[in-house]
C-alpha positions as CSV (number, residue, x, y, z in Angstrom):
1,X,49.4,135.3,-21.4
2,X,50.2,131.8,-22.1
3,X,47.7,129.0,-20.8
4,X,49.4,126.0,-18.9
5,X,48.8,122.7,-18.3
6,X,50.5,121.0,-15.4
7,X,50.1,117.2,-16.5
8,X,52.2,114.6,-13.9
9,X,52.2,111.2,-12.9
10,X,52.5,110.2,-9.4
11,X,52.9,106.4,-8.0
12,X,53.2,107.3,-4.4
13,X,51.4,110.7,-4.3
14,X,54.5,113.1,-3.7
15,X,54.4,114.4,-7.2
16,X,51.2,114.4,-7.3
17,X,51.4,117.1,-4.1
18,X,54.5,119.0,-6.1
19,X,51.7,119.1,-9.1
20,X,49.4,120.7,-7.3
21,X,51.3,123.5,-5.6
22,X,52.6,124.4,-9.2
23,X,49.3,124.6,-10.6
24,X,47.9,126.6,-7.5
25,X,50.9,128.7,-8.4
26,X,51.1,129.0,-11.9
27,X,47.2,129.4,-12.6
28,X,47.6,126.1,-14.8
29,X,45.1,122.9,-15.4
30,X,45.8,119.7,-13.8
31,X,45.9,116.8,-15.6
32,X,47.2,113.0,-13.9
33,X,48.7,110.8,-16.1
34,X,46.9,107.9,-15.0
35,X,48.3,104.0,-15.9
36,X,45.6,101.9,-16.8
37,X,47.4,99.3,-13.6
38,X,48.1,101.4,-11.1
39,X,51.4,100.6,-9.7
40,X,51.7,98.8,-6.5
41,X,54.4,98.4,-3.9
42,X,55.3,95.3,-5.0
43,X,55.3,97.1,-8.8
44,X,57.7,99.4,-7.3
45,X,60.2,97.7,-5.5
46,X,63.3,98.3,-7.2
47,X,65.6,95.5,-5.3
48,X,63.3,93.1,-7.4
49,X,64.4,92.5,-10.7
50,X,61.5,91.0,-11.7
51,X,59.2,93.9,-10.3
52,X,56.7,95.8,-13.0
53,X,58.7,98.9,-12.5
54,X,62.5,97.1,-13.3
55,X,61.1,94.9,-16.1
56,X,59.9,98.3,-17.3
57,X,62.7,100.6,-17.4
58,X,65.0,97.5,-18.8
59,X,63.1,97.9,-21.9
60,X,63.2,101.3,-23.3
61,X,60.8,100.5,-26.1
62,X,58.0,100.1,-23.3
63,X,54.7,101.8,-23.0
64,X,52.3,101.3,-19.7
65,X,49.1,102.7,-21.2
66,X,47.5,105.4,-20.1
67,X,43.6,105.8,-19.0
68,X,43.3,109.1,-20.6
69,X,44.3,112.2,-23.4
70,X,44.1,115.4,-23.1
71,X,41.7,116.2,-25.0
72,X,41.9,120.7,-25.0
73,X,45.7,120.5,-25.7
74,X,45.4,123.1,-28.2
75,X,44.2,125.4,-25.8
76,X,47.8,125.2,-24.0
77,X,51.3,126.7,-25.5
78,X,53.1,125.6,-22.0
79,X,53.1,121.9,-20.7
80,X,54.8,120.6,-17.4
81,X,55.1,117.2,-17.4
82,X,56.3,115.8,-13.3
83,X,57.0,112.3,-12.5
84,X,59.0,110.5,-10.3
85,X,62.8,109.6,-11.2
86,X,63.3,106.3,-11.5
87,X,66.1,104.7,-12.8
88,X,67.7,107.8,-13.2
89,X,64.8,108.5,-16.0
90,X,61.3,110.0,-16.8
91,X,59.0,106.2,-15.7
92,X,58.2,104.9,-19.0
93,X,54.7,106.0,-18.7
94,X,55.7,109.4,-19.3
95,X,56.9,108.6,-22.6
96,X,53.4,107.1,-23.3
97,X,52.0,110.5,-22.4
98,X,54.3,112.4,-24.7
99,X,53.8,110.3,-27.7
100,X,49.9,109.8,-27.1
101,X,49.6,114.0,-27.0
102,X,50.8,116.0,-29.3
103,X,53.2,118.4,-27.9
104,X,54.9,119.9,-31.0
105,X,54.6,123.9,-31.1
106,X,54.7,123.6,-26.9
107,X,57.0,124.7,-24.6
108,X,57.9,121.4,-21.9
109,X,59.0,122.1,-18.8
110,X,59.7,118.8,-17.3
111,X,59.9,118.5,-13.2
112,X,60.3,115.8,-11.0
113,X,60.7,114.7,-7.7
114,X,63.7,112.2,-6.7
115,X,65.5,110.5,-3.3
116,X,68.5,112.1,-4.3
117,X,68.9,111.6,-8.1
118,X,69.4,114.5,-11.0
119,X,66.9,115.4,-13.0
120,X,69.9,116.0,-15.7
121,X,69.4,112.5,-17.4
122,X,65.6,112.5,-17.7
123,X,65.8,115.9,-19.5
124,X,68.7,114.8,-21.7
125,X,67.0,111.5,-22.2
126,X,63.9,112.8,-23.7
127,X,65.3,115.5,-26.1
128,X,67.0,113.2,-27.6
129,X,63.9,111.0,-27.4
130,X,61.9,113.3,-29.1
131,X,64.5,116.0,-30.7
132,X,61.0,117.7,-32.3
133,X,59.6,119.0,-29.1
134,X,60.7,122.1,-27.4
135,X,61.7,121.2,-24.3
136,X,62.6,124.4,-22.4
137,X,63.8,123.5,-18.7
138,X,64.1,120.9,-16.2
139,X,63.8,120.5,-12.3
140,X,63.9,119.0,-9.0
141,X,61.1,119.9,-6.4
142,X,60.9,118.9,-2.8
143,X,57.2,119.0,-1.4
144,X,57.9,122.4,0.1
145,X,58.1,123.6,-2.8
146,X,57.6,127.7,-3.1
147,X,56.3,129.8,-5.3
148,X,59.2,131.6,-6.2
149,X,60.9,128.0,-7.2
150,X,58.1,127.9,-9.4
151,X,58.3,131.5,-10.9
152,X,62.4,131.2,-11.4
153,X,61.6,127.8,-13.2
154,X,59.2,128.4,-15.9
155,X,60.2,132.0,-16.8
């Protein structure tokens, strides 16, 4: 059986909920994708053009740093990586994550939580990103979310 590591990032806590179901579910490690700034309202207000999170998702070549590697990620074959959509993309940080691990040989399921928005472009956006990685699936979850969403998701 393959071991699974359920790695997310969460600026207002709701994927960080989503994370946490899946790993109860799945049997997986936890592992938060932590910005060394934590992102504040004001970071996140989207109307502002000038706010952390806008300046950051203008510029596709930036890369919040992270507090922390994984440092067992041998020991997994599956990785789920959750985040937020914003922009109608993975937050920047997650591409941080990605680069600073070395996924190669892994299968990446990639989930997300959203207002209303697809995770369609994320997914898209990071195989062709990083066309060497494996990544496998892609998803919406709600904070309800069930065990058979998980189960129908990563198998």
């Amino acid at each position: 059986m393959s071991k699974i590591l359920v790695s997310f990032f969460s600026a207002s806590g709701v994927t960080k909920g989503v994370a946490s179901k899946i790993a109860d579910i799945t049997g997986g490690d936890l592992f938060e994708i932590e910005p060394v700034c934590k992102y504040t309202n004001e970071d996140l207000n989207w109307n502002n053009a000038n706010s952390r999170s806008s300046v950051e998702m203008n510029n596709p070549s930036r890369r919040p740093e992270v507090k922390n590697k994984v440092s067992n990620l041998s020991d997994y074959d599956t990785v789920l990586i959750g985040f937020p959509i914003w922009w109608d993309l993975a937050p920047r940080v997650i591409n941080t994550f990605i680069e600073e691990n070395n996924l190669e040989n892994k299968k990446i399921f990639c989930f997300a939580t959203s207002g209303g928005s697809s995770v369609i472009n994320s997914l898209n956006t990071l195989k062709n990103t990083y066309s060497n990685l494996n990544f496998v699936n892609a998803r919406i979850f709600s904070s309800n979310v069930s065990e058979n969403d998980v189960t129908s998701f990563i198998m």
